[in-house]
C-alpha positions in Angstrom: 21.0 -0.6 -29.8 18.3 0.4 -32.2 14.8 -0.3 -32.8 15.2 -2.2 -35.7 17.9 -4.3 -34.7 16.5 -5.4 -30.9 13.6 -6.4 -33.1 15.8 -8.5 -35.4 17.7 -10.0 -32.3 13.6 -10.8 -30.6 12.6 -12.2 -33.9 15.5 -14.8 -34.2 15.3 -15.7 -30.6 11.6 -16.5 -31.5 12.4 -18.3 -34.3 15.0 -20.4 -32.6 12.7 -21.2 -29.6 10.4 -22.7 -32.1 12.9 -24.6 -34.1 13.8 -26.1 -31.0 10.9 -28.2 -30.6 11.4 -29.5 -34.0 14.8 -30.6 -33.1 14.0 -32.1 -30.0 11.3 -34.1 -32.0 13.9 -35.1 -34.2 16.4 -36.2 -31.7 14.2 -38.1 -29.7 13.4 -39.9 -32.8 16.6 -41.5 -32.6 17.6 -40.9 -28.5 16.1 -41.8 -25.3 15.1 -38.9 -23.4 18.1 -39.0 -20.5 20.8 -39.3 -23.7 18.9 -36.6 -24.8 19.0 -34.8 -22.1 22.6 -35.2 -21.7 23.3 -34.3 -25.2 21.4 -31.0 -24.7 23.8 -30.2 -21.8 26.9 -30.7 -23.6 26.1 -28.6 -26.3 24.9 -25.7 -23.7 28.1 -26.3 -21.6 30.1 -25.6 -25.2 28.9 -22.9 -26.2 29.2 -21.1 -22.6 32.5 -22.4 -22.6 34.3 -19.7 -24.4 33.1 -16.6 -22.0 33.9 -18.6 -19.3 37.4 -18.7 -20.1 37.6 -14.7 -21.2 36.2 -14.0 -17.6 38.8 -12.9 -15.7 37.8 -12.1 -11.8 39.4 -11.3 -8.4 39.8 -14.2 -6.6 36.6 -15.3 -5.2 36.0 -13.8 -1.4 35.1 -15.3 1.7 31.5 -16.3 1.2 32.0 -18.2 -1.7 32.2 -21.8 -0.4 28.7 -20.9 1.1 27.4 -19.8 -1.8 28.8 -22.3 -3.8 27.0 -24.8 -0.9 23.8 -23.6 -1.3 23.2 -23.6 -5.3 24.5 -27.1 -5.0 21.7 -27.8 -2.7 19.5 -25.8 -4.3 19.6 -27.0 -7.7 19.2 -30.9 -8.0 15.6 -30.3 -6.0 13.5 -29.6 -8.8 15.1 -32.8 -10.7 13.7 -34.7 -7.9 10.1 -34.0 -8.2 9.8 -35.3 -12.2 12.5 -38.6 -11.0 8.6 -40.1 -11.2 8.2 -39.4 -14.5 11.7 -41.6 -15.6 10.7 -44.4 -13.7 7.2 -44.9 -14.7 6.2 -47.2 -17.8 5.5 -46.3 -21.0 2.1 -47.2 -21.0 1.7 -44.9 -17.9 3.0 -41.6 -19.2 0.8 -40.0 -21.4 2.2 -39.0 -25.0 2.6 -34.9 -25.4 2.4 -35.2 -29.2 
């Protein structure tokens, strides 16, 4: 890959982390956060979607179920720690705006 075009690829990954903020703003206009949320993830899982089904693997070997166990585990954790921030009133949380 060149110079010129790894800069190009940098510049609109830059420019769509920025945008992103504007379209969160946006849909939160309209959403609550969780629908949000959710909406967020469906569009993610979507556009993963297609490379997921080219992938074409061996069959998965024997320590795969324990893998499989412990990203399970591993992965709602951090969703538990801001479960605070869902429940709290509006008055409590403080706008980030």
């Amino acid at each position: 890959m060149s110079k010129t075009r790894a800069n190009l690829l940098l510049l609109f990954a830059a420019a769509l982390w920025g945008l992103g903020n504007v379209a969160q703003k946006t849909v939160l206009s309209h959403l609550d956060a969780l629908s949000a949320v959710g909406l967020r993830c469906l569009i993610g899982g979507l556009l993963v979607l297609p490379f997921v089904l080219t992938e074409r693997r061996l069959p998965a070997g024997p320590g795969y179920l324990s893998s499989l166990a412990r990203v399970a585990f591993c992965l709602p954790s951090p969703s538990c720690f801001s479960s605070s921030a869902i429940s709290a009133p509006r008055s409590q949380m403080r706008a980030s705006w």
